[in-house]
C-alpha positions as CSV (number, residue, x, y, z in Angstrom):
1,X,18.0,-52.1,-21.5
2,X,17.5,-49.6,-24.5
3,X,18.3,-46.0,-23.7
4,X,14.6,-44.2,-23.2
5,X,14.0,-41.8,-26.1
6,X,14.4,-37.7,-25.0
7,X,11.1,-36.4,-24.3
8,X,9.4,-34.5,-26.9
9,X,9.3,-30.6,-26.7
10,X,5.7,-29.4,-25.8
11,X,4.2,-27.8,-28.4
12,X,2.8,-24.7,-26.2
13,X,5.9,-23.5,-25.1
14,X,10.2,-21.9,-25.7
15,X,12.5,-24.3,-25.2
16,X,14.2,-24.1,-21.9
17,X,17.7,-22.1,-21.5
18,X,19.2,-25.8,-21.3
19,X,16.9,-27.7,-23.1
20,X,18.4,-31.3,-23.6
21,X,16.7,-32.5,-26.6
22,X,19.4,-32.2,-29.2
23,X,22.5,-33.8,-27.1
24,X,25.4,-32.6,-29.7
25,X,23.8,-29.1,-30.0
26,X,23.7,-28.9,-26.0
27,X,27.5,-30.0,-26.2
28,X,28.2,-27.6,-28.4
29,X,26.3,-24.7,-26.2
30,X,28.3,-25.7,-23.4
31,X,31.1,-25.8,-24.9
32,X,30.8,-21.8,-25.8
33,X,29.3,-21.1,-22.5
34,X,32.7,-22.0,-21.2
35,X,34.7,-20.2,-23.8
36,X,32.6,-17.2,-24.1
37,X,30.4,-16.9,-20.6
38,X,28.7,-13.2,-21.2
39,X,27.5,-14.4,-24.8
40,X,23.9,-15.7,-24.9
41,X,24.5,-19.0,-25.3
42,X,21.4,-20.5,-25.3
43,X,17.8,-21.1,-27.8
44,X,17.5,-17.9,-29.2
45,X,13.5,-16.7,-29.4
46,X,11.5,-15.0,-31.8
47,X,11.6,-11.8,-32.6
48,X,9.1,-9.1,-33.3
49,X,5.2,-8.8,-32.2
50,X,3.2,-11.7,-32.1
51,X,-0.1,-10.4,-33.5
52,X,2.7,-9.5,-36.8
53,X,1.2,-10.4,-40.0
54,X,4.6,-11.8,-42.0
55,X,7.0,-14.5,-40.0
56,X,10.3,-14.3,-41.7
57,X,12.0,-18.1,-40.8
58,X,15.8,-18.4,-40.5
59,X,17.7,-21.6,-40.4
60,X,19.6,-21.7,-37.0
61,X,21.4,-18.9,-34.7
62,X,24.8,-17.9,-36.1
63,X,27.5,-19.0,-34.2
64,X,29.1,-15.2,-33.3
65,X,25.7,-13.6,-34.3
66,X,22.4,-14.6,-32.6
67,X,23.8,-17.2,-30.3
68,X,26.3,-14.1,-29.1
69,X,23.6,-11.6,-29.2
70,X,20.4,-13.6,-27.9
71,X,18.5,-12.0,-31.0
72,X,17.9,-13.4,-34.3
73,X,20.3,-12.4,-37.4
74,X,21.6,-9.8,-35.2
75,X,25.6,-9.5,-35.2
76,X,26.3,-11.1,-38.4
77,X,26.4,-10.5,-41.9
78,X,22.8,-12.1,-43.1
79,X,21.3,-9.4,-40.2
80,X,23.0,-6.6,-42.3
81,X,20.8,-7.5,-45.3
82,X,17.6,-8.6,-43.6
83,X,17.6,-5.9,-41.8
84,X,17.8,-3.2,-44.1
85,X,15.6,-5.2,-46.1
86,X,12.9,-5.2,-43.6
87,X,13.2,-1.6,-43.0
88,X,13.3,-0.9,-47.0
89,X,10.0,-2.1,-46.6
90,X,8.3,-0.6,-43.6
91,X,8.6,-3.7,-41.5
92,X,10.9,-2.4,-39.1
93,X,11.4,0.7,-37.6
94,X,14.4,2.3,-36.2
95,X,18.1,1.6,-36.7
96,X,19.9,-1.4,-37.1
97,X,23.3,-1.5,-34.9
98,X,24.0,-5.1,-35.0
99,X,23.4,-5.5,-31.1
100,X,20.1,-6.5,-29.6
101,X,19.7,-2.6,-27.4
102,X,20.0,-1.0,-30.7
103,X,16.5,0.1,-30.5
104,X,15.4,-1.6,-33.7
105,X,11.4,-2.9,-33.4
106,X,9.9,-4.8,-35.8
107,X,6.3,-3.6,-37.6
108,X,3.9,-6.2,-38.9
109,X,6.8,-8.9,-39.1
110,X,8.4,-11.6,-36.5
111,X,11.7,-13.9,-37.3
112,X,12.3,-17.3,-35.5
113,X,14.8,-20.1,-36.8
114,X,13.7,-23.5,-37.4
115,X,16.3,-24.6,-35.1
116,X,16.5,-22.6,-32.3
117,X,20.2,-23.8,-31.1
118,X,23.8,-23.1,-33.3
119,X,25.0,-25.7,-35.1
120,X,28.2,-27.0,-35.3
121,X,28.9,-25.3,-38.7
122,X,25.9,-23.8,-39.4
123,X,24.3,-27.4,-40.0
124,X,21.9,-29.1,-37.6
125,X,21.0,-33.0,-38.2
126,X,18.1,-34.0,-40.0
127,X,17.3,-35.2,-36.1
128,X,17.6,-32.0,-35.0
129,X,15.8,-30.1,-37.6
130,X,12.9,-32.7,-36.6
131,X,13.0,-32.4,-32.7
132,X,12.8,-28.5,-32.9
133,X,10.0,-28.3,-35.6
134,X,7.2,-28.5,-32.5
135,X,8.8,-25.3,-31.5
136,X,8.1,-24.1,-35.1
137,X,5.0,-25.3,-35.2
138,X,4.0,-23.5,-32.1
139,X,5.4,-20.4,-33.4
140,X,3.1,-20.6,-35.7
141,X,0.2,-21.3,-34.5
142,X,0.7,-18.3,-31.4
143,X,0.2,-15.7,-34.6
144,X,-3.4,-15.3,-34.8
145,X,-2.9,-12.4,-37.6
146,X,-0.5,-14.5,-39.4
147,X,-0.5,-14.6,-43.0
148,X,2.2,-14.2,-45.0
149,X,5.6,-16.5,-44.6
150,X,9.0,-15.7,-45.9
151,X,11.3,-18.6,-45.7
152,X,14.8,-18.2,-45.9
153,X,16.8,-21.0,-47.3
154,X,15.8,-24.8,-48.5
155,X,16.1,-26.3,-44.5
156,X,13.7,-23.6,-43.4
157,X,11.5,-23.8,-46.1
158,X,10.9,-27.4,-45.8
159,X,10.5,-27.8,-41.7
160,X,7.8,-24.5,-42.6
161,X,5.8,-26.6,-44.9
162,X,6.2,-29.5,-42.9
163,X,5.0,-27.3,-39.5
164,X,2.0,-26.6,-41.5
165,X,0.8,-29.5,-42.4
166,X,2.2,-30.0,-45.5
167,X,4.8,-32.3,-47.4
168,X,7.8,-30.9,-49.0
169,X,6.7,-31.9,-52.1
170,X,3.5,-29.0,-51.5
171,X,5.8,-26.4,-52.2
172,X,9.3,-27.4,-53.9
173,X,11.8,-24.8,-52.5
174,X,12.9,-22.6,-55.0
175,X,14.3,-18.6,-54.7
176,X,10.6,-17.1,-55.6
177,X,8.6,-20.4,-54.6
178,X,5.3,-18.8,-53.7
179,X,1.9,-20.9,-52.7
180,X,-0.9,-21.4,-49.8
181,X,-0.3,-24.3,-47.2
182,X,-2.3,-24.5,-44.1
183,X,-3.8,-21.2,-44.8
184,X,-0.8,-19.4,-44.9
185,X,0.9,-17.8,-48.0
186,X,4.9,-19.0,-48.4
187,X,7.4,-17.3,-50.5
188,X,11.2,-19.3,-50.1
189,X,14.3,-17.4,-50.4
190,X,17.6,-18.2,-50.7
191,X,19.5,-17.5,-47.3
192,X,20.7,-14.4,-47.1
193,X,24.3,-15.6,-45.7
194,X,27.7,-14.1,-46.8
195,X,27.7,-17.2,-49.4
196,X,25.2,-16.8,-51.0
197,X,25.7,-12.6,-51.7
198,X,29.8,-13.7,-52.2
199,X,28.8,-16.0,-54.7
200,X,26.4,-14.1,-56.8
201,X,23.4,-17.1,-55.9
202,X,21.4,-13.8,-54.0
203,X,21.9,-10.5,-54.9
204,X,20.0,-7.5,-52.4
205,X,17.4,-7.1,-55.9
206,X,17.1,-10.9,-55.6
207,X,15.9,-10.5,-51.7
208,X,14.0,-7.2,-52.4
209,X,11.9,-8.7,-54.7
210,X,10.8,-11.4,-52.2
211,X,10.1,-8.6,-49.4
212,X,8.0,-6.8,-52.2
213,X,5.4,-10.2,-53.1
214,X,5.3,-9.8,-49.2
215,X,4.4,-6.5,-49.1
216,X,2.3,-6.4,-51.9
217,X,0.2,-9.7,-50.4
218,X,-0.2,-7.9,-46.9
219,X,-1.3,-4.6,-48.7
220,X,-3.9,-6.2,-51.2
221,X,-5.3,-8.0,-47.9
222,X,-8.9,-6.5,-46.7
């Protein structure tokens, strides 16, 4: 008899501390539970207020950053900029010290990954990508104020469009890619990882400027 298919995530809620869905990505979780046992180690949730009117959407948790820390970009270089990005521009408040009791809050702004589990190298499945997109979705759908969305990176961008309705092809990701879908304003980024700043494909002028079409949407909003 045919294996039964792994339940699908509800769309009203987290997922669990040891939610089963994606087997190799709850391998892999175990597998650093063992090695590193006070790390976090588990989906990492959002972060920020939910009645925020920007989401900013992250690929996955970094292996020594948010799935140490239990709090999104926090502990690795991509926080560094995001961060100070986000505080450049009034949407957090604070300082950022790389650890989730630095007392950093967020103002008008959330973060959540499209895939809420690390990835063996930073790259979930197309599988996976697709059984955590409910959790997305829901995400979402919680932020009644919602009304701008800052994607980070092509993976994010497209399961965003997809949560929202859309097809890919609604809004090709691009660095600057800015349109409506499902309501919602989205402006794509490239990631902010060490690669991409190393390699010259995002500069911090390239990621202010996205911040700033954010800001300047949210401001020019009655």
């Amino acid at each position: 008899m045919a294996a039964s298919a792994a339940p699908s995530p509800s769309p009203t809620r987290e997922p669990g501390r040891d939610c089963p869905l994606c087997p190799r990505l709850a391998g892999f979780r175990q597998e650093w539970r063992a090695l590193e046992p006070e790390w976090h180690n588990a989906p990492v949730p959002g972060f920020g207020p939910l009645t925020a009117r920007l989401l900013i959407v992250g690929l996955a948790p970094g292996l020594r950053g948010a799935n140490r820390t239990g709090r999104p970009f926090t502990g690795d270089f991509a926080g560094d900029l995001l961060y100070s990005t986000l505080l450049a521009f009034g949407f957090a408040a604070g300082r950022y010290g790389a650890t989730p009791d630095d007392g950093l809050t967020l103002r008008d702004a959330r973060i959540v990954n499209a895939v809420r589990c690390v990835p063996p190298q930073n790259k979930p499945t197309p599988e996976e990508i697709r059984t955590c997109r409910p959790f997305l979705g829901a995400a979402i759908g919680e932020m009644s104020k919602l009304e701008v969305i800052v994607t980070l990176g092509k993976i994010a961008h497209d399961s965003t469009v997809l949560a929202l309705g859309g097809r890919a092809a609604h809004l090709k990701f691009g660095h600057g890619a800015d349109g409506v879908i499902g309501g919602r304003r989205v402006i794509a980024s490239y990631h902010c990882s060490r690669y991409n700043t190393n390699t010259g494909v995002l500069t911090p002028a390239m990621f202010h400027a996205v911040f700033a079409t954010a800001r300047a949407y949210l401001d020019a909003a009655p």
